[in-house]
C-alpha positions in Angstrom: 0.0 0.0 0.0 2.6 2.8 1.1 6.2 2.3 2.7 4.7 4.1 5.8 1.8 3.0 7.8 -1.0 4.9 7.8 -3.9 4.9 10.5 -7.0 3.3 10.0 -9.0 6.1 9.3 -6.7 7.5 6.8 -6.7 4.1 5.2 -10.5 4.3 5.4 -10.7 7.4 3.4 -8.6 6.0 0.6 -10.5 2.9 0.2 -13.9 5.0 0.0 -11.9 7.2 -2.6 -11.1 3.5 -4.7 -14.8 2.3 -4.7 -15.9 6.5 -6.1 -17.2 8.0 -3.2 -17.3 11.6 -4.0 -19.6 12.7 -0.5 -20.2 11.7 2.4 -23.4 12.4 5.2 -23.0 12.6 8.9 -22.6 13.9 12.3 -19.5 13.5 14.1 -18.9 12.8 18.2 -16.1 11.2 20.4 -15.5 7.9 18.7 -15.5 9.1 15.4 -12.9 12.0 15.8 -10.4 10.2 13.8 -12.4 9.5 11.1 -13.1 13.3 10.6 -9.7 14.2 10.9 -8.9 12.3 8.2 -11.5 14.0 6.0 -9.7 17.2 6.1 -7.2 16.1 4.4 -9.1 14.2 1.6 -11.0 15.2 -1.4 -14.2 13.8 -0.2 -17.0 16.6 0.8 -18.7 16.2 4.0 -22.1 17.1 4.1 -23.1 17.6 7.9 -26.7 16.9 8.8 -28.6 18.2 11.6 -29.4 14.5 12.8 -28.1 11.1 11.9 -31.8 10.0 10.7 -31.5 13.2 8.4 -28.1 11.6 7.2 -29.1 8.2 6.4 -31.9 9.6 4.7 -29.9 12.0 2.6 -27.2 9.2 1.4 -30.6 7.0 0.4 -32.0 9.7 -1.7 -28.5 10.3 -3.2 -28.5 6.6 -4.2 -31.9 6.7 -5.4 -31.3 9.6 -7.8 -27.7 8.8 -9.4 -27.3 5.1 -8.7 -24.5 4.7 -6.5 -24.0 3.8 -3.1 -24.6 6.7 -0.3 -22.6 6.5 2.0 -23.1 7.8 6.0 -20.7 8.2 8.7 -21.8 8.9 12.7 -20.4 7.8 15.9 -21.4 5.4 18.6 -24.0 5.1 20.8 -27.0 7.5 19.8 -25.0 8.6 16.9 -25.5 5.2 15.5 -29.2 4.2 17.0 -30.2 7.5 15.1 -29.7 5.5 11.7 -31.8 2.6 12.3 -34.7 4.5 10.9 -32.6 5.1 7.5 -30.9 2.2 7.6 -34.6 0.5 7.7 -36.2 2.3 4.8 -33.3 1.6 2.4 -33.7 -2.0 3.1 -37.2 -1.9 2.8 -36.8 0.1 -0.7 -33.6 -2.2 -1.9 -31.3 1.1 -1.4 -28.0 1.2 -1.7 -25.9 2.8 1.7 -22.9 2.1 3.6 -23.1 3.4 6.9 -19.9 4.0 8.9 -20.6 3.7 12.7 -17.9 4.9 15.2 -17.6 2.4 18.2 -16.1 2.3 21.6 -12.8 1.3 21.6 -12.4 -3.1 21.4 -10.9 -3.5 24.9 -14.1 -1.7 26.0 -16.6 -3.9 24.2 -19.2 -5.6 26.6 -18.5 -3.8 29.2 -20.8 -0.8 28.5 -18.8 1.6 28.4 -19.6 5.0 27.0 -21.5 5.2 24.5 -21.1 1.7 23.8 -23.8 -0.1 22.1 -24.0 -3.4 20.0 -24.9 -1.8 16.5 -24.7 -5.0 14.8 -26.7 -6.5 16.9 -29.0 -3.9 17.0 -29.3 -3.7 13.4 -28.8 -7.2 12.2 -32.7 -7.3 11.0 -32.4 -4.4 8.8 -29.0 -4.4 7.1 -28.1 -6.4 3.8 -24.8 -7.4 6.1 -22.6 -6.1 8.6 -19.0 -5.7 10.1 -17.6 -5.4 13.2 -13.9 -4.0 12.8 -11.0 -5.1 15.1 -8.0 -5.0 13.4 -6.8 -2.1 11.1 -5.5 -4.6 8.4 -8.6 -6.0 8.1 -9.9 -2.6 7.1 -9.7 -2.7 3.1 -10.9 -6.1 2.7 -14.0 -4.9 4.6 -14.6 -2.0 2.8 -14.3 -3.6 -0.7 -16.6 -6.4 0.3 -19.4 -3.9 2.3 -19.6 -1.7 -1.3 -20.0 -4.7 -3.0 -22.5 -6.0 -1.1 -24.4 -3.0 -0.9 -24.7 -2.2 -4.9 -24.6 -5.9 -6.4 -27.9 -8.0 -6.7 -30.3 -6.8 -4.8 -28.9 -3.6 -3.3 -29.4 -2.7 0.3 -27.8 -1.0 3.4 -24.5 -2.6 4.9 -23.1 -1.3 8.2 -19.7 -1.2 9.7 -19.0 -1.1 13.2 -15.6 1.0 13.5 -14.2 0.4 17.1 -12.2 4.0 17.8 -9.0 2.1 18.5 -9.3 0.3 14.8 -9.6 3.8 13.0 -6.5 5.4 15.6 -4.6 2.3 15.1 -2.0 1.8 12.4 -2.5 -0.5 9.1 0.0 -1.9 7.2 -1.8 -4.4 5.0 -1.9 -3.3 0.8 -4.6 -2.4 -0.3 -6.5 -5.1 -2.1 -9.4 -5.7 -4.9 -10.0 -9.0 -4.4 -13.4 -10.3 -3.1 -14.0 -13.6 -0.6 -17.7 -14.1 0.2 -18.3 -17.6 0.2 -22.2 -18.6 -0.7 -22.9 -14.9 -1.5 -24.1 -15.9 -5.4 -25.6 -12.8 -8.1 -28.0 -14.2 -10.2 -27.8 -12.3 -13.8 -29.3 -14.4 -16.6 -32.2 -16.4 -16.1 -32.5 -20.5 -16.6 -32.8 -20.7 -20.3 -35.8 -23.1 -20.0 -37.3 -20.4 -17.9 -37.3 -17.7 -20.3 -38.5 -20.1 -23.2 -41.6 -21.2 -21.0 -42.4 -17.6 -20.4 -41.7 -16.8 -23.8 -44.7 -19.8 -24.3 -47.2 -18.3 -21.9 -47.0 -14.6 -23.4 -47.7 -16.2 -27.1 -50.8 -17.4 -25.9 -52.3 -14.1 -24.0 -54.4 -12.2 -25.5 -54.8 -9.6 -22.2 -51.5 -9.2 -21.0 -50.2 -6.6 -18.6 -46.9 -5.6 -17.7 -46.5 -4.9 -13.6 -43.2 -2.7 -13.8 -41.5 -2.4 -9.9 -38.7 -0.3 -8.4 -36.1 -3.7 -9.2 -36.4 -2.4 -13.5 -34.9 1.7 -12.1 -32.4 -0.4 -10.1 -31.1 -2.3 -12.8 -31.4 0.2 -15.8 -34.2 -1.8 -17.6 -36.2 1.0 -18.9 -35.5 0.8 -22.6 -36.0 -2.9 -22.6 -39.3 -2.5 -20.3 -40.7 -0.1 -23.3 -39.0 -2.5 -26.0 -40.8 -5.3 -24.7 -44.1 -3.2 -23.9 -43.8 -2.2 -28.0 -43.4 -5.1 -29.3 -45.9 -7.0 -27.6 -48.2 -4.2 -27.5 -49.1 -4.9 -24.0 -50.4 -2.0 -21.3 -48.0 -1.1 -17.9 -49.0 -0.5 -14.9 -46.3 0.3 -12.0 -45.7 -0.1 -8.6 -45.1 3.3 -6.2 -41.7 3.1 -6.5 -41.3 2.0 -10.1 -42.9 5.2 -11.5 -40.8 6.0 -14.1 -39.5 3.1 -15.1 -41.7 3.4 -18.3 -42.8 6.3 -19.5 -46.5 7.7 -18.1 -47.3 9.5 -21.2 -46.8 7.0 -23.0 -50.0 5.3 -24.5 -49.7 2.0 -23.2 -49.0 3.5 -19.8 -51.9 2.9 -17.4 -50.2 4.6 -14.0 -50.1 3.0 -10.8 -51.9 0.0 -9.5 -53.3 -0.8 -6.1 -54.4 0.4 -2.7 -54.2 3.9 -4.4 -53.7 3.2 -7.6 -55.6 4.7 -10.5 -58.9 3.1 -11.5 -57.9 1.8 -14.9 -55.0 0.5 -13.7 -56.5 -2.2 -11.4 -59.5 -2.3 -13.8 -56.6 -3.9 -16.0 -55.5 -6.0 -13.3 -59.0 -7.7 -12.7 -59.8 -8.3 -16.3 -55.6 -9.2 -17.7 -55.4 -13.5 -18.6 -51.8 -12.8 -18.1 -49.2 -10.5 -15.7 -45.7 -10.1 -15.9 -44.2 -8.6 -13.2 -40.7 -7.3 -13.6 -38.5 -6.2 -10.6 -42.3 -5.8 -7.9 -41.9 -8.2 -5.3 -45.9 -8.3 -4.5 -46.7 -6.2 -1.8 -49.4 -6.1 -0.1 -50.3 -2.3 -1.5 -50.8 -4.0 -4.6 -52.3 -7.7 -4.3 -54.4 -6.6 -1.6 -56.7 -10.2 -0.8 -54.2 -12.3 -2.0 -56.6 -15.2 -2.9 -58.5 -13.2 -5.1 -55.3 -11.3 -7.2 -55.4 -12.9 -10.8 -56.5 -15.7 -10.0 -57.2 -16.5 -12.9 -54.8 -14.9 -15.0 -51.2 -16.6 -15.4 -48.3 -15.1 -13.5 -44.7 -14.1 -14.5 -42.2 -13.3 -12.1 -38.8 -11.5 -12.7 -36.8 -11.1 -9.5 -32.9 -10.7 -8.9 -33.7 -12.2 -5.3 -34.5 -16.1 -5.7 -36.2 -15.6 -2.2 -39.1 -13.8 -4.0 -40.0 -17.0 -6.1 -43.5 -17.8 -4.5 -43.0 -15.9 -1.6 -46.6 -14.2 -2.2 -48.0 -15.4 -5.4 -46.9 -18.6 -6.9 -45.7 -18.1 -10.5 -46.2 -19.9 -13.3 -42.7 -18.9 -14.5 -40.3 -17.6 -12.1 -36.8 -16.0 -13.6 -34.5 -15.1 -11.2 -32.2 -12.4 -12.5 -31.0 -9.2 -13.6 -34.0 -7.5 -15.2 -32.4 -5.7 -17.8 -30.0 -9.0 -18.7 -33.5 -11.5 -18.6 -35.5 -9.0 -20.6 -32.6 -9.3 -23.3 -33.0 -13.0 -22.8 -36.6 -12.6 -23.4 -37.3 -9.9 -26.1 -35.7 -12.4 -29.0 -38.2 -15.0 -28.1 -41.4 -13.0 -28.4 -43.8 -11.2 -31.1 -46.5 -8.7 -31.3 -49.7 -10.2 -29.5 -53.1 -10.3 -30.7 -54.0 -7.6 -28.3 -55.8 -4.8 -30.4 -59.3 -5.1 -28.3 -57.4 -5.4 -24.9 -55.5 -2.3 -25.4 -58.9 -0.3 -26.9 -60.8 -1.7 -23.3 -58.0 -0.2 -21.5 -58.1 3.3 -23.0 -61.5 3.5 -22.7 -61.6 2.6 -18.6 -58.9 5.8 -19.0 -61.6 7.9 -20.6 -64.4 6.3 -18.1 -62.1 6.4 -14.7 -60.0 9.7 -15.3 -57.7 11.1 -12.3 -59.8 13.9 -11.1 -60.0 16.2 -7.9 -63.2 18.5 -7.0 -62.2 21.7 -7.9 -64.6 24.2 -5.4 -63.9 24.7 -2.1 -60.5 25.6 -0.4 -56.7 25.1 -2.0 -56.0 21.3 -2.6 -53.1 19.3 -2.7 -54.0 18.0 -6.5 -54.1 21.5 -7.9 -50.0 22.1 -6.4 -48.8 18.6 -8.0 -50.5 19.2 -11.1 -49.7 23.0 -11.5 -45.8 21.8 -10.9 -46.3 19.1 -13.1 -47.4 21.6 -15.6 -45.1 24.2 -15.1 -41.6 22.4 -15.5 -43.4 20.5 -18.2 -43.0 16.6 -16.2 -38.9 17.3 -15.8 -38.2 17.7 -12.3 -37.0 15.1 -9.7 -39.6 14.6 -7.4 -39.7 13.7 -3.8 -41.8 13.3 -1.2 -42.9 12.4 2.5 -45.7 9.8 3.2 -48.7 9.9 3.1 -52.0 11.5 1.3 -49.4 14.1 -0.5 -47.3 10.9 -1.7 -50.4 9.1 -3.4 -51.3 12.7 -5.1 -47.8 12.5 -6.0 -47.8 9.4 -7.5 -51.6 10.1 -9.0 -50.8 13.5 -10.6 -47.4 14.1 -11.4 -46.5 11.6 -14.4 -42.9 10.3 -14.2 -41.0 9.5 -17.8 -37.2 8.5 -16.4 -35.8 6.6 -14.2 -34.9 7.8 -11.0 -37.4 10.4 -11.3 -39.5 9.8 -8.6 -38.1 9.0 -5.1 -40.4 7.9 -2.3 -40.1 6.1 1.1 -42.2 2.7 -0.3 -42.0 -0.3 2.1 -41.4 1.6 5.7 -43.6 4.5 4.7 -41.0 6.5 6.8 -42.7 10.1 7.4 -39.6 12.2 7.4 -38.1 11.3 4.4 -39.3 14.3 1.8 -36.5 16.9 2.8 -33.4 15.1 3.9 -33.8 12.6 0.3 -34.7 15.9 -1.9 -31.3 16.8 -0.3 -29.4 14.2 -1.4 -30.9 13.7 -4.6 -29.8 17.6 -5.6 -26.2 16.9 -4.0 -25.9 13.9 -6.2 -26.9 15.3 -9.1 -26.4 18.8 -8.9 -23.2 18.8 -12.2 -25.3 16.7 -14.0 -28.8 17.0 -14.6 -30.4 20.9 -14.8 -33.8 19.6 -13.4 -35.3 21.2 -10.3 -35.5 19.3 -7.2 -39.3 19.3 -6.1 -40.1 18.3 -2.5 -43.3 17.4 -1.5 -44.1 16.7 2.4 -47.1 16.9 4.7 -47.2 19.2 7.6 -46.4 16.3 9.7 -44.0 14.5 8.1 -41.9 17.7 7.4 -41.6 18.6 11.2 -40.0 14.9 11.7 -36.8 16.4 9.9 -37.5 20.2 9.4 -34.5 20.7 11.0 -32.6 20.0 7.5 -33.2 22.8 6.2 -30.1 24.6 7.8 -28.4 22.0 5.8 -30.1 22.8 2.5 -29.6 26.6 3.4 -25.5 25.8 3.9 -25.4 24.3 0.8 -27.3 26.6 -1.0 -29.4 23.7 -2.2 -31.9 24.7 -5.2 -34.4 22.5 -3.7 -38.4 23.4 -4.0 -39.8 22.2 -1.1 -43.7 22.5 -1.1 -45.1 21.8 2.9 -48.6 20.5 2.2 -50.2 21.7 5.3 -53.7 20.7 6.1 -53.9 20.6 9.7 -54.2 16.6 10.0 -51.9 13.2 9.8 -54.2 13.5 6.7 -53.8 9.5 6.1 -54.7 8.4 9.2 -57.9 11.1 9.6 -59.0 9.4 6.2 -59.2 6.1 7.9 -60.9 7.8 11.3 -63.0 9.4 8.9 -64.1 6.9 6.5 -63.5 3.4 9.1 -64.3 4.5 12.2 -67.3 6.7 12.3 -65.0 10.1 12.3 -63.8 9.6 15.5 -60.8 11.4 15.3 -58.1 10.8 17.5 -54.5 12.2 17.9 -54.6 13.5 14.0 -55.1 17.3 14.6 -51.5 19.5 14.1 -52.6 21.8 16.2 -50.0 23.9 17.2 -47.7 24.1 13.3 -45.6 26.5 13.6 -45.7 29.6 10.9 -43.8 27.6 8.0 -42.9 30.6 6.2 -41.4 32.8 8.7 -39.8 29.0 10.1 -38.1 29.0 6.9 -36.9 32.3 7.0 -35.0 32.2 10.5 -33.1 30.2 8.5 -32.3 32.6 6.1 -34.5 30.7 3.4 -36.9 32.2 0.7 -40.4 31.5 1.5 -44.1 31.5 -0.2 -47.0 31.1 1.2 -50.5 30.0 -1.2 -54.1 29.8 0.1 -56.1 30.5 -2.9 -56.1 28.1 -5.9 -56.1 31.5 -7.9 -52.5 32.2 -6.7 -50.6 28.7 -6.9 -49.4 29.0 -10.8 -48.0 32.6 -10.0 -46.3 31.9 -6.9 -45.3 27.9 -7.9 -43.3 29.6 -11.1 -41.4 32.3 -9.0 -40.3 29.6 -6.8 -39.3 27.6 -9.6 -37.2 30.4 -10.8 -35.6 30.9 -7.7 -32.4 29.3 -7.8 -30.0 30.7 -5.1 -30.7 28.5 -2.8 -33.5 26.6 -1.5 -37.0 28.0 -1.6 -40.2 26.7 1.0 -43.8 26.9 -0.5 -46.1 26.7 2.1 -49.6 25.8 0.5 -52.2 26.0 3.4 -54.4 23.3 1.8 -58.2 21.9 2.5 -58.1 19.7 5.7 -60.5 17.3 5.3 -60.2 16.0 1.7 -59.9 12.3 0.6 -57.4 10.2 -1.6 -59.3 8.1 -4.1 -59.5 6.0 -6.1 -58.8 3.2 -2.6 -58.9 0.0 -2.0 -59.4 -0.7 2.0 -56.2 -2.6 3.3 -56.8 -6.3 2.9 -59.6 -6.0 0.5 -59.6 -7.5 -2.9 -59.1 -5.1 -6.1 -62.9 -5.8 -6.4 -63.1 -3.6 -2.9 -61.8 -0.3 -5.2 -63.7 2.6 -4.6 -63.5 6.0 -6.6 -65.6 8.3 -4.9 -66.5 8.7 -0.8 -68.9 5.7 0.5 -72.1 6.3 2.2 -71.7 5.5 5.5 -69.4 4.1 7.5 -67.5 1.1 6.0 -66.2 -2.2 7.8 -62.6 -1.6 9.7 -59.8 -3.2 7.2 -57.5 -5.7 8.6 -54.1 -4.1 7.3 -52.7 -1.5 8.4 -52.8 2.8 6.8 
């Protein structure tokens, strides 16, 4: 490596350096001092978050948007709990991180000493893998393998426990590019005889439907996901966090399916005698009643992670690979269907069931997305908080590219908006002249509100639009619609003046509470661009998401307009 030792930490740096990393999120403390020396004298650029959650977050959104691993670097104790929140959601959402956690020093480990705390342990459920550090020389092995790991298959978070001592300590072992990993397999092409027999079910469908997940972004499938869509002449329809993945405007696109999914979507769903879904692992949001999801239609799975075969649904062809490398497998094998009527009955349940939003009464969150939508003309990179914002999200602003669209899918982590619109304009602020438009709820911003000293530091041109109705507006739709309107702990009473919030922090700030105002104001934010801008849109309060399917229920359940009445309590959870 060098004809000098070097410590740990510095050693650290340089490996990070070999696998591309060009910035790093954290917060430093005690254990992790010599980590942050070292960054002064590296090339690396330290963004410093206002909380480790906001961190994790921020390197997850970074990944999302450019494709490479984010990586995050804390210290011990509460430095590192403070992740487990991040660390969760990328796992859930197959997101590449690496976080770097500082640890007590290895004679002190087990005997609780300050700010000691067993992060692997702790985290063990909700990381891809994990290492524990205690020897310096093991340091660039770990390193290679942990980014590896991370971005290879199916990506995820990997965490390494750095003991202070192992970062201090001197390392004398080279550097090395070479990987171990025993029983750690990545599936590319698919069985041959696999393809072929899907190949054999699509010639025989006369409704089939492409189901496009968040696995075809991941592994750059798009153009074969609309040269297979083409040439079969088959409709799309795409989970939350595949938006994008194939093009919205595109006439075979039919949107989102499930829970709140548009109409024609799972119209197509219920009627298809075939689905193929490529890169969606089935979740629950979409199947809803499992018995009753196509069950009479034939099913075609494309998965990287063989753990996915018939974890849900049982396939009737299961192809466990890359999807980009099986679709290239596939598209060679297959012709135009026989689907001329199928596609005419979808575009007409698009004409019957349109996306639409009642346009009296006060300012509504529909109007915002679609009037941004409009106004940077569908080229923007999009991201939001959870919850009835996201679905409107999802609804009304039409995603055409990959990596477009970034959204906290399987943990439905409120907090995620900011610190991930962050990231996402850090990653790809030298490359791609797009705005960054966040979208949160007024009570999913507060979670992390704090970030916005960050995005202030930085300068950040991020759009964030706080989507303030007064409510945990998801949660009041289930009081509301489930439980007889008892409502109960869903009021934000008590929000703070967003506006002049955003201004202590020296940030530009808009407020909106007529409908009649939000295209004048929404396009002098947009075309503020020295630093980050807060819209805050004081919206109706008591306004539904539809079309919905109740948690649990089958696609049959859909509803696109308010019951009468009061409806049975669902079984799954908001």
């Amino acid at each position: 490596m060098t004809n000098h030792a070097l410590s740990g930490a510095q050693v650290m740096l340089d490996c990070l350096k070999r696998e591309g990393v060009d910035t790093i999120f954290g917060y430093p403390g005690g254990s992790a001092i010599p980590l942050f020396d070292a960054l002064l004298d590296s090339n690396i650029k330290m963004v410093l978050s206002r909380h480790e959650q906001g961190a994790t977050h921020m390197a997850d959104g970074y990944a999302r948007a450019t494709g490479k691993v984010g990586v995050v670097l804390v210290t011990s104790g509460p430095g590192a709990t403070n992740t487990f929140t991040g660390i969760y959601t990328a796992l859930m959402d197959s997101s590449p991180i690496v976080v770097l956690a500082a640890q007590t020093t290895t004679p002190n480990l087990g005997k609780d000493a300050f700010q000691e705390c067993d992060t692997s342990g702790m985290t063990f459920a909700a990381v891809k893998h994990s290492f524990l550090v205690k020897d310096p020389n093991d340091l660039s092995r770990v390193v290679k393998e942990a980014f590896h790991i991370a971005r290879s298959g199916r990506p995820g978070p990997v965490l390494i426990d750095l003991p202070k001592d192992v970062t201090a300590g001197n390392c004398t072992a080279s550097f090395s590019d070479e990987i171990d990993l025993p029983g750690y397999k990545i599936p590319t092409h698919a069985d041959p005889e696999a393809v072929a027999k899907a190949a054999a079910l699509l010639k025989k469908s006369t409704k089939p439907l492409l189901l496009v997940g968040h696995g075809a972004i991941i592994s750059n499938a798009s153009r074969q996901v609309k040269e297979l869509a083409e040439k079969l002449n088959a409709p799309v329809v795409e989970t939350l966090l595949g938006l994008g993945a194939f093009p919205e405007t595109h006439p075979l696109s039919l949107g989102m399916l499930g829970m709140h999914g548009t109409a024609y979507a799972n119209k197509a769903v219920l009627e298809c005698d075939l689905i193929m879904s490529i890169g969606s692992r089935w979740d629950d949001r979409i199947v809803g009643k499992i018995e009753e999801f196509c069950k009479d239609a034939t099913i075609i799975h494309v998965d990287i992670d063989p753990a996915e075969e018939g974890k849900i649904l049982q396939p009737d062809a299961f192809l466990c690979g890359d999807a980009k490398l099986v679709l290239e497998q596939l598209l060679p094998l297959v012709s135009r269907l026989d689907t001329e009527d199928w596609v005419k009955t979808c575009q007409t349940y698009k004409k019957r069931y349109p996306l639409t939003y009642p346009k009296q009464g006060g300012l509504r969150m529909q109007h915002i997305i679609s009037t941004v939508y409009e106004l940077t003309k569908g080229k923007a990179i999009v991201t939001t908080d959870v919850g009835q914002h996201q679905m409107w999200v999802a609804q009304f602003y039409k995603a055409d590219y990959p990596r477009q669209f970034i959204s906290s899918g399987g943990a439905g982590t409120m907090g995620f908006g900011l610190p991930s619109a962050i990231g996402a304009a850090i990653g790809v602020s030298s490359e791609l002249n797009w705005p960054i438009c966040c979208f949160a709820g007024d009570g999913g911003f507060q979670m992390t509100e704090f970030e916005l000293s960050t995005a202030a530091l930085h300068k950040l041109p991020i759009k964030i639009f706080v989507m303030d109705n007064k409510y945990l507006g998801m949660v009041r739709q289930w009081q509301d619609m489930f439980y007889g309107k008892r409502y109960s702990s869903v009021s934000m009473e008590g929000n703070p003046d967003f506006v002049k919030l955003a201004e202590a922090y020296g940030i530009r700030a808009f407020r909106i509470k007529r409908s009649a105002d939000a295209e004048r104001i929404i396009q002098k934010a947009l075309d503020y661009n020295e630093g980050p801008v807060l819209i805050h849109c004081e919206c109706e309060e008591e306004d539904n998401v539809f079309p919905m399917i109740p948690a649990g229920a089958p696609l049959t359940a859909m509803m696109t307009e308010p019951p009468k009445g009061q409806l049975e309590k669902p079984t799954g959870s908001t």
